[in-house]
matplotlib code that plots the C-alpha trace (Angstrom):
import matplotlib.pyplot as plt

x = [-121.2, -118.5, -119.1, -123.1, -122.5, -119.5, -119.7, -120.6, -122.2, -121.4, -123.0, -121.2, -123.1, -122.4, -125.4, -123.5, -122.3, -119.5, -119.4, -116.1, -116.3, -118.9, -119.0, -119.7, -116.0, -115.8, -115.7, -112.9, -109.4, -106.9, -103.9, -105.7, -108.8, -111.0, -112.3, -115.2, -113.6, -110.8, -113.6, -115.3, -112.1, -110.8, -114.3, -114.9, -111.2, -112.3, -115.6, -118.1, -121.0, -123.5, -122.5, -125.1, -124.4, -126.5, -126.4, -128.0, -125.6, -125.8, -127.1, -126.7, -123.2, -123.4, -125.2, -122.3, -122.7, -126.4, -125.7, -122.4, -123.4, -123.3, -123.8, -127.3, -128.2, -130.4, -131.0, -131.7, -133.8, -133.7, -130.2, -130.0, -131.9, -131.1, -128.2, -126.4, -128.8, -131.5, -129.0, -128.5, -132.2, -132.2, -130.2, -132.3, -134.5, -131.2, -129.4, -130.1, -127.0, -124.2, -122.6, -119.3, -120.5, -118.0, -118.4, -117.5, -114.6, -112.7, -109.3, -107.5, -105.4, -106.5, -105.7, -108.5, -111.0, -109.2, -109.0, -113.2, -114.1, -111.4, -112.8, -115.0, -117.1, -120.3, -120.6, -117.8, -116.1, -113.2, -111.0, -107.3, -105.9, -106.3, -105.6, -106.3, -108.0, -110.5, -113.7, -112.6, -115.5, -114.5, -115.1, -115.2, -115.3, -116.3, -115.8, -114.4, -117.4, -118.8, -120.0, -119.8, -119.5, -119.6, -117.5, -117.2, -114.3, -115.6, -117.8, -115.5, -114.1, -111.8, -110.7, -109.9, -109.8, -111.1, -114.2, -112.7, -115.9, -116.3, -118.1, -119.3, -122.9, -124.6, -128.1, -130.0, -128.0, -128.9, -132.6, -133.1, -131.5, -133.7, -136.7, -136.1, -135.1, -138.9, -139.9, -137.1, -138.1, -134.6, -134.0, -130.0, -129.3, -126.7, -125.8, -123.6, -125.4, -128.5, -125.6, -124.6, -128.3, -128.7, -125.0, -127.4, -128.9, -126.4, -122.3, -120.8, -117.0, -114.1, -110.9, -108.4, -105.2, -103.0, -101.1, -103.2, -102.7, -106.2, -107.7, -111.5, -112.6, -114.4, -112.5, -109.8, -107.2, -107.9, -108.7, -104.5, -103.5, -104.6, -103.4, -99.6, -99.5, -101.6, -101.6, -97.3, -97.7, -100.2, -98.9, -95.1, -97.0, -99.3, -96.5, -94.1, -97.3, -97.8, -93.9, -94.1, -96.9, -95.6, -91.9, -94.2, -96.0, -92.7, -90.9, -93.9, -94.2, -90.6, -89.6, -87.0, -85.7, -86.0, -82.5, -82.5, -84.7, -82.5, -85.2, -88.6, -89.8, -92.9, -93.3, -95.6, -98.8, -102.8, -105.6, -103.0, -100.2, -97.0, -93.9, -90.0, -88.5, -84.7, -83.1, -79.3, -78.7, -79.5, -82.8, -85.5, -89.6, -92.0, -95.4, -98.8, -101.2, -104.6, -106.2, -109.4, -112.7, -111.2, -112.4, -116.1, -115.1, -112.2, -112.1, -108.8, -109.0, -109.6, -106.4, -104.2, -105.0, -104.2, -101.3, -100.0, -101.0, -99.4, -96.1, -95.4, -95.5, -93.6, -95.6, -95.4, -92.5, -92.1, -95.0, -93.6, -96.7, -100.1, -103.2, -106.4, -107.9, -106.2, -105.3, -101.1, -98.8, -95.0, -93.8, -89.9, -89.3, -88.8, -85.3, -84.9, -88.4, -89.7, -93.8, -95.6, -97.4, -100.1, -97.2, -94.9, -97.6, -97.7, -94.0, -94.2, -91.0, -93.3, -96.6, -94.6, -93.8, -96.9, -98.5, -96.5, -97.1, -101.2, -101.1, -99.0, -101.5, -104.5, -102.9, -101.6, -104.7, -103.4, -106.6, -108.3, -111.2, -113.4, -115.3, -115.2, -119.0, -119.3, -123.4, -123.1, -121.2, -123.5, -126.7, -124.9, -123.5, -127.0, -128.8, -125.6, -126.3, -130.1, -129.4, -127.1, -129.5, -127.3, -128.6, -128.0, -126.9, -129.6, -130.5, -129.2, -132.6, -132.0, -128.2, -128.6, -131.6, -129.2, -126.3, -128.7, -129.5, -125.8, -125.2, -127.8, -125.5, -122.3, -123.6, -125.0, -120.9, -120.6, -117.2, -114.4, -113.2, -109.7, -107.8, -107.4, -105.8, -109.1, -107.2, -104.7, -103.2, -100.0, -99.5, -99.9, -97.4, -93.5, -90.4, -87.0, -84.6, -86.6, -88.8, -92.3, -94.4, -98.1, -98.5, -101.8, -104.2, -106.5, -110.0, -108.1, -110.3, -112.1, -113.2, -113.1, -109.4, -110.9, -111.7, -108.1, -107.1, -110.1, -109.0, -105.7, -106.1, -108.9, -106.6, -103.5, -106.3, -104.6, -105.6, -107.3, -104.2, -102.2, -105.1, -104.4, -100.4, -101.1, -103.2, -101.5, -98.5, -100.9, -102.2, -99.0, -99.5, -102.3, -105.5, -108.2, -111.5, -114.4, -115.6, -112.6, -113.4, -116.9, -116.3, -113.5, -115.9, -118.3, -116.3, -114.7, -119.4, -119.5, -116.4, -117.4, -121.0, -119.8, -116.9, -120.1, -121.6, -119.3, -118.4, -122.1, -121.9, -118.4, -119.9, -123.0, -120.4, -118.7, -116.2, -115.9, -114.4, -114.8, -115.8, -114.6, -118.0, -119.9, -117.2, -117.4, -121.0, -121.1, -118.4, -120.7, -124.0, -121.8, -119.6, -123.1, -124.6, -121.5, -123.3, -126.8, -127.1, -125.9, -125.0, -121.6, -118.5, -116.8, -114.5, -114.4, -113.5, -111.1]
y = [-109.9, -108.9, -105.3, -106.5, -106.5, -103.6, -102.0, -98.0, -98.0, -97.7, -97.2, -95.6, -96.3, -93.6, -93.6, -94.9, -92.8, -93.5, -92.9, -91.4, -88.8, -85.8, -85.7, -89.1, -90.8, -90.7, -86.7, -86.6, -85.0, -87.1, -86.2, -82.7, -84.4, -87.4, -91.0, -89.8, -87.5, -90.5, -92.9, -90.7, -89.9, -93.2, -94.9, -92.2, -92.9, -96.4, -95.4, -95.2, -93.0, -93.1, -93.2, -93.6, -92.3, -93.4, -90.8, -91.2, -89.3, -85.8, -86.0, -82.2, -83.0, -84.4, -81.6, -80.4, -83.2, -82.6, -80.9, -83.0, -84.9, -88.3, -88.1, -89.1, -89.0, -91.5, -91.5, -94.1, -92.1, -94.8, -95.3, -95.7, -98.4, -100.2, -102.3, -101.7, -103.6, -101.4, -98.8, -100.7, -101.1, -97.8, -97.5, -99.8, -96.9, -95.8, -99.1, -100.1, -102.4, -104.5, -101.9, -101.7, -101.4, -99.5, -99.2, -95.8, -96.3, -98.0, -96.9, -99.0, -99.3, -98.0, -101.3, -102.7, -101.9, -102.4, -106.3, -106.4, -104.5, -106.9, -109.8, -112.2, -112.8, -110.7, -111.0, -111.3, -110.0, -108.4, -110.9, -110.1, -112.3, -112.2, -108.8, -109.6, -106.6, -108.2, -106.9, -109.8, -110.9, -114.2, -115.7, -119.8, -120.9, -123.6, -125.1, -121.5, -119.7, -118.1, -120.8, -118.8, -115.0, -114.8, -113.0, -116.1, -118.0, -120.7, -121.7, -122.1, -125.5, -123.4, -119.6, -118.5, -114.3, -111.4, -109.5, -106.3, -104.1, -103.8, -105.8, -106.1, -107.2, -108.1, -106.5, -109.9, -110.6, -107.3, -107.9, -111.1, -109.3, -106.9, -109.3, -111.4, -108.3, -107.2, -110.3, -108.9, -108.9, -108.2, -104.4, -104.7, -107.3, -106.2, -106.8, -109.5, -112.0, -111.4, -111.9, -115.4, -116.5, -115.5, -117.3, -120.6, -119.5, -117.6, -118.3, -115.5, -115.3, -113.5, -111.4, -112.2, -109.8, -110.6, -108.2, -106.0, -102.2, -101.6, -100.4, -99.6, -95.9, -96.9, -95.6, -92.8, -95.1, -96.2, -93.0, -92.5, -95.4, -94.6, -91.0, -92.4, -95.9, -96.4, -93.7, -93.7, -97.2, -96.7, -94.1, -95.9, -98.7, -97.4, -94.6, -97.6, -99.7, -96.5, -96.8, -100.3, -99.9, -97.0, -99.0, -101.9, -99.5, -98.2, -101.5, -102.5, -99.7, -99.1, -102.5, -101.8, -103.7, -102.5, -101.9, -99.9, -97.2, -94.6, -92.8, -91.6, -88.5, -86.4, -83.8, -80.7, -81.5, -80.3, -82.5, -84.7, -86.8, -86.3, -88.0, -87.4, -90.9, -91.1, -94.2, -95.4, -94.5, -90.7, -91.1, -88.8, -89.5, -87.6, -90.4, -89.2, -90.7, -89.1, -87.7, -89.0, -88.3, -87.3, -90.5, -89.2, -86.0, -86.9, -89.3, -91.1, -93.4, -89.6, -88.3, -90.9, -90.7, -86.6, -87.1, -89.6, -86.8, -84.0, -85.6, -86.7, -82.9, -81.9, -79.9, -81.8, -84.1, -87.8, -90.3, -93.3, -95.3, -94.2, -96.7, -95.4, -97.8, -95.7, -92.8, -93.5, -91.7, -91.7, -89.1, -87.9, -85.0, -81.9, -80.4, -77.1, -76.9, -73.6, -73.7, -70.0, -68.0, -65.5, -62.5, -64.1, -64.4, -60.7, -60.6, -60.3, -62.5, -65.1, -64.3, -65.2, -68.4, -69.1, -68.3, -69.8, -73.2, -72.1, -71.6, -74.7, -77.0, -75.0, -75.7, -78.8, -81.2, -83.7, -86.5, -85.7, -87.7, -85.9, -83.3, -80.4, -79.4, -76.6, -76.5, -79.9, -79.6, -76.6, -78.8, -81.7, -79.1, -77.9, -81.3, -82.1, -79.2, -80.1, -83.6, -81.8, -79.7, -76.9, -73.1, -71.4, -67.6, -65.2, -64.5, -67.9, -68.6, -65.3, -65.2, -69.0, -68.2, -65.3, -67.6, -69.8, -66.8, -66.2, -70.3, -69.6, -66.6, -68.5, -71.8, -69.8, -68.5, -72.2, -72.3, -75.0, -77.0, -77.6, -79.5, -77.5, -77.8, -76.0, -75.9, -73.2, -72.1, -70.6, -74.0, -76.2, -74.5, -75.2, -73.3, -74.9, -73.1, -71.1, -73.7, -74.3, -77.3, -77.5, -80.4, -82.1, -82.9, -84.0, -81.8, -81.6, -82.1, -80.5, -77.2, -72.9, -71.8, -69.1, -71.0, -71.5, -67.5, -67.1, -69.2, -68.2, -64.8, -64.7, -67.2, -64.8, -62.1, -59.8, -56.6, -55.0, -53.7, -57.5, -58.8, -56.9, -57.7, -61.4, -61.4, -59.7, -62.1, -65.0, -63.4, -62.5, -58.9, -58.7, -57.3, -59.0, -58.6, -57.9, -61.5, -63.0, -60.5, -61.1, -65.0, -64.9, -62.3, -65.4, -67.7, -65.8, -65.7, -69.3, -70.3, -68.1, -69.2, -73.5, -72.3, -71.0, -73.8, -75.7, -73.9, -74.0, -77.9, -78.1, -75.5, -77.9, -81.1, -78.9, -77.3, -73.6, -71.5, -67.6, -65.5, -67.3, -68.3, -65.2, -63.0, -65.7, -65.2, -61.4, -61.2, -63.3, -60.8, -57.9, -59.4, -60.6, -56.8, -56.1, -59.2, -58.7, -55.2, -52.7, -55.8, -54.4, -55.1, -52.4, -53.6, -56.7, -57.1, -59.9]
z = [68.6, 70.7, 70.6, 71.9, 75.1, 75.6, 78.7, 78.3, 81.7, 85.7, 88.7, 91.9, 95.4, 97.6, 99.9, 103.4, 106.3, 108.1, 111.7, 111.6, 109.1, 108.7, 104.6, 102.4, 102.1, 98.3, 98.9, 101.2, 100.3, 98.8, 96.6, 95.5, 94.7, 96.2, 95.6, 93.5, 91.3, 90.8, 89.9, 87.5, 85.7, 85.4, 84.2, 81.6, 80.4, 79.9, 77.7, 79.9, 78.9, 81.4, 85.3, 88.2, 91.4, 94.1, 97.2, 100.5, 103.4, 102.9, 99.3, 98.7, 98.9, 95.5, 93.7, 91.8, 89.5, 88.6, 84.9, 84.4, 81.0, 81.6, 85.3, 86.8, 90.6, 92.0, 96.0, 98.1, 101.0, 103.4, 104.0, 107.3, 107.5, 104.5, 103.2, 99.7, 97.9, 98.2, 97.0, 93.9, 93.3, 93.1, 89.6, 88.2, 86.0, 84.6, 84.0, 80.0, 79.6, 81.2, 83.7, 86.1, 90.0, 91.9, 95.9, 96.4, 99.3, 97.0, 96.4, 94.1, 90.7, 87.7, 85.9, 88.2, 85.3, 82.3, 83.8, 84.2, 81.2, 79.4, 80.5, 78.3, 81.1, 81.0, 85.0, 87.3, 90.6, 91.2, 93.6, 95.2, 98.0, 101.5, 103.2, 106.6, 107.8, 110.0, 107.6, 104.6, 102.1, 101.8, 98.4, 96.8, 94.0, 92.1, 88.4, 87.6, 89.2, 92.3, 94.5, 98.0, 99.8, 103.7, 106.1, 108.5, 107.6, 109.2, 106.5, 104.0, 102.8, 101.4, 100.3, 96.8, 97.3, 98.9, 97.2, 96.1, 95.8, 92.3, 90.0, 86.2, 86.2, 82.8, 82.5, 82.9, 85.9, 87.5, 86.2, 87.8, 91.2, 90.9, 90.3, 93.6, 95.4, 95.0, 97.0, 100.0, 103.6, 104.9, 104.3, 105.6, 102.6, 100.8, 96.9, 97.3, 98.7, 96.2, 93.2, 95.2, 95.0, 91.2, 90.5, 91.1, 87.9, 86.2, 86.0, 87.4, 86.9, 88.8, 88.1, 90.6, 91.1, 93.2, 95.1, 94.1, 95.9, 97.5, 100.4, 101.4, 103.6, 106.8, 109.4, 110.2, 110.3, 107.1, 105.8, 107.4, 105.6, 102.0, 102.2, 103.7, 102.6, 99.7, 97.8, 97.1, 96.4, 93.8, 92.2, 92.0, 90.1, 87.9, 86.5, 86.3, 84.2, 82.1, 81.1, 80.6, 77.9, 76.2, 75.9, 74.7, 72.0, 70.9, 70.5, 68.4, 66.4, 65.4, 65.4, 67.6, 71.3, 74.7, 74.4, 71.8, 73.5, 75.4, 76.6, 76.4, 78.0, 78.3, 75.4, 75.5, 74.7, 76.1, 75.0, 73.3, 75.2, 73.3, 74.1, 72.9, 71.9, 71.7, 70.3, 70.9, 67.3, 68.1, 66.0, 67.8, 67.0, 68.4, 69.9, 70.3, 72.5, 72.0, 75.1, 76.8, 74.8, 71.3, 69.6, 69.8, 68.0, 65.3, 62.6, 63.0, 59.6, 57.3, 59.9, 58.9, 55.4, 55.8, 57.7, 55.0, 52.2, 54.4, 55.1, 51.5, 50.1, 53.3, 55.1, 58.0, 59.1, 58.3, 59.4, 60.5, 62.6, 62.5, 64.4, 62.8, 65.5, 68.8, 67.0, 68.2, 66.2, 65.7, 63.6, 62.9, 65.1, 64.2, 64.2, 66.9, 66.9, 68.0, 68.3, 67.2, 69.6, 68.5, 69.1, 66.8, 64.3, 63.8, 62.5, 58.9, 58.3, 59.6, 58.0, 55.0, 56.1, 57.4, 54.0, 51.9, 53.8, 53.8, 49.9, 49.4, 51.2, 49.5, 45.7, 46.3, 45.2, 47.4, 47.7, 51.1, 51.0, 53.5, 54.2, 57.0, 57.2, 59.5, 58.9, 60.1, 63.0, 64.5, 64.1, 66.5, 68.7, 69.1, 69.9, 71.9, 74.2, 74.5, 75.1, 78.2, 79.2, 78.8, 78.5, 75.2, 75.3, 75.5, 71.8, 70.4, 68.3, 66.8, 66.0, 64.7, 62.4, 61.0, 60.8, 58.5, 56.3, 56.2, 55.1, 52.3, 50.7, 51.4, 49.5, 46.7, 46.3, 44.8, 46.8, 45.8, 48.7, 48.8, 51.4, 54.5, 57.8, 59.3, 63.0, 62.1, 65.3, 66.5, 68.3, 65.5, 63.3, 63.9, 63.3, 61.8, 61.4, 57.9, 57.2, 58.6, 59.4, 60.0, 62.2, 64.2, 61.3, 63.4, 61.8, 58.4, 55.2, 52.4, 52.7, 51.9, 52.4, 53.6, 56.7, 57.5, 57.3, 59.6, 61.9, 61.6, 62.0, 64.5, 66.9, 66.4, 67.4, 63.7, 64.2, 60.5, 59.8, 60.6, 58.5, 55.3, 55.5, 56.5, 53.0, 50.9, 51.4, 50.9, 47.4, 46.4, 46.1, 44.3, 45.5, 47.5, 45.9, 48.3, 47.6, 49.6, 52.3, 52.9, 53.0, 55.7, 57.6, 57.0, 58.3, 61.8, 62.1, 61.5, 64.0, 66.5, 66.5, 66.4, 69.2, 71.7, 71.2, 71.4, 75.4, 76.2, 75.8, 77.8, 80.6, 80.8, 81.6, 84.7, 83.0, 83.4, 80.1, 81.7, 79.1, 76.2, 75.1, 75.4, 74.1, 70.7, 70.7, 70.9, 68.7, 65.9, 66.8, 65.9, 62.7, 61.5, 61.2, 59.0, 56.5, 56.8, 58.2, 54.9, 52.6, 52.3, 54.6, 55.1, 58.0, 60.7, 63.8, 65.4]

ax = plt.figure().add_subplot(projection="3d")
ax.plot(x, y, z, "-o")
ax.set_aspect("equal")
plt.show()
């Protein structure tokens, strides 16, 4: 039940003008970025899937967001005559679920959400104490539950908080707001006073936090204020709240006191955030917090279990904590680690390291218990980037009905899947002194070990000549029958085409790879010829 009603939804109003300002606020500069970007960020950091934005004021503003996946523009073209419940009203097509309402001057602490989404209350408003800025929401409450909103003190037996501006709204609260709202003759009522009527019907709860750093965008002197005032306070408290969780984390998972940390200290790291721990008895971990959106793409419980496997053969350094929930890891760091780069792949002292630790894993029988299905992971790519409305590259239908014809050669090889690291970078392979870990197991599983010295040398970007050293260390000197050749020329087609696809989706979210995708995609058309065009490989290109 309690995952029923989880929030995965949020709508932004953004429709208002300010007098003072020629752009909507929630696009104006601040810290390198704005409110809106800030707000988009934080929400999809806290899982939420689907975000409305509801534009008014210079709505062309907005358009960058139109093929962001997750991001859906509604307008409310009578803004100027309207209040902010008419804005709302118009999210209402979109709206499937309980959802987070954000007004988008807000500028506030990021723990603001966590506290709503938290909260067992389906409905409630965000609350802080008084601010005294003149422009005060004034709320009551009674028995634990709205009972009043009015910006006339005088009407108020008494005051319990300050509306904040944003608000979790269960989907039958919104309904019924909605549902009156049809019956409105007041187009300046805004949303709050609609929720205060439906609270007669419906509890509606609160969050209050007190103290809390806040400020709303109306004017130029507040717009001053949050860039001067605000913004240093905010970010003191919510770096000193980060450090306070990961001590927290740390004295949990190590079973260890405050005291007994010496330090903690950021550690490398790009979709990941890593962290070096040093404790008073000169012990050093190594914590890793996943980064924001890896959940829907990794399975944590098969990692752990790989991790587990990985670290008992000693491939990869001691696991001491592992959450298969949150995917936090502590792990024993590892001694005058040097991290490989592509340039010192090519060194042949290494390409025996590297081997050796590649033919270990691939012999060892260790018990991984899934699968890495690349046939699999091209089909969701592709409905993924449909469902974005992304644009495949010209020829896509083509190369992928190819890439099937390929599958149906390299299934017929009757391959034996052995466990694999199947993310074989330079930067997951670490340098001690002579020994060599692989670490982040994150995509590890079954699979051809020829996907690994595809990866492997397609990411260290061998040259034909790299290649042939790099595998005749891993086979020991003897020689590599045409079979093995054809399926890692299989595989670099099958990565390159998953890694395009993989871009197009990213592209279609607002992110912006260069030429990384097309140059994958062209590289599959032209490694494909090589399979299908004379039915004998002959060479293949990196």
């Amino acid at each position: 039940m309690e995952n029923q009603f989880k929030v995965r939804e949020a709508v932004i109003l953004a429709a208002g003008k300010s007098v003072d300002f020629e752009e909507p606020v929630s696009l104006l500069e601040l810290d390198n970025s704005n409110l809106l970007t800030r707000h988009l960020n934080l929400l999809k950091q806290k899982g939420i899937e689907k975000i409305v934005i509801v534009t008014g004021y210079k709505k062309e503003a907005f358009d960058f967001l139109k093929d962001v996946e997750g991001v859906y523009l509604a307008e409310n073209n009578k803004y100027k005559w309207t209040g902010s419940m008419a804005s709302l009203a118009c999210a209402a097509e979109y709206i499937t679920g309980d959802f987070l309402l954000v007004e988008h001057d807000i500028y506030t602490e990021e723990e603001t959400f966590d506290q709503l989404l938290e909260n067992s209350q389906r409905s409630c408003i965000l609350l802080t104490n008084e601010s005294g800025s003149g422009a005060e929401a004034f709320v009551e409450l009674k028995n634990g539950y709205l009972y009043k909103i009015s910006k006339d003190i005088a009407q108020f037996n008494k005051v319990d908080g300050e509306m904040v501006g944003i608000s979790k709204l269960s989907f039958e609260v919104f309904s019924k707001m909605t549902e009156e709202y049809k019956e409105n003759k007041n187009p300046y009522l805004n949303y709050e006073y609609l929720l205060l009527d439906v609270a007669r019907e419906y509890n509606v709860g609160f969050v209050k936090m007190n103290d809390l750093i806040w400020t709303d965008i109306d004017t130029t002197e507040d717009y001053i204020n949050a860039r001067n005032v605000v913004l240093p306070k905010l970010k003191r408290r919510e770096a000193q709240f980060k450090k306070e969780q990961i001590h927290e984390l740390v004295t949990k998972a190590l079973n260890v006191s405050e005291a007994e940390i010496e330090s903690i200290v950021p550690f490398g790291g790009m979709t990941n955030k890593n962290f070096k721990i040093t404790l008073t008895n000169q012990k050093d971990y190594v914590l890793r917090i996943p980064g924001v959106g890896t959940e829907a793409m990794i399975n944590r419980f098969a990692e752990k279990i790989n991790s587990n496997l990985v670290s008992e053969i000693g491939l990869d350094s001691p696991l001491i904590y592992f959450n298969a929930e949150t995917g936090v890891k502590i792990s024993e760091i590892i001694p005058n680690a040097e991290t490989l780069n592509g340039k010192m792949c090519k060194r042949e002292d290494i390409m025996e390291l590297t081997t050796d630790r590649l033919r270990t894993l691939h012999q060892s029988n260790i018990p991984m218990e899934n699968t890495w299905d690349v046939f699999k992971e091209m089909d969701k790519y592709e409905q993924l980037v449909i469902e974005a409305e992304g644009q495949f590259y010209e020829g896509y239908e083509e190369v992928r009905n190819q890439v099937k014809e390929i599958e149906k050669i390299y299934k017929a090889m009757n391959i034996q899947f052995v466990p694999c690291h199947v993310d074989p970078v330079a930067e997951n392979m670490v340098k001690s002194g002579e020994r060599l870990y692989l670490i982040d197991w994150e995509y590890s599983g079954l699979s051809d070990p020829m996907w690994d010295i595809a990866a492997h040398s397609m990411e260290s970007v061998f040259s034909p000549e790299d290649e042939e050293l790099f595998l005749s260390h891993y086979f020991k000197g003897e020689e590599v029958k045409e079979e093995i050749k054809t399926r890692i020329l299989m595989n670099k087609i099958f990565q390159d085409f998953l890694w395009s696809t993989w871009t197009v989706i990213k592209e279609a979210a607002g992110d912006d790879f260069g030429s990384y995708g097309i140059h994958r995609f062209d590289r599959a058309k032209e490694n494909i010829k090589k399979v299908l065009g004379e039915g004998k490989v002959l060479e293949y290109k990196n």
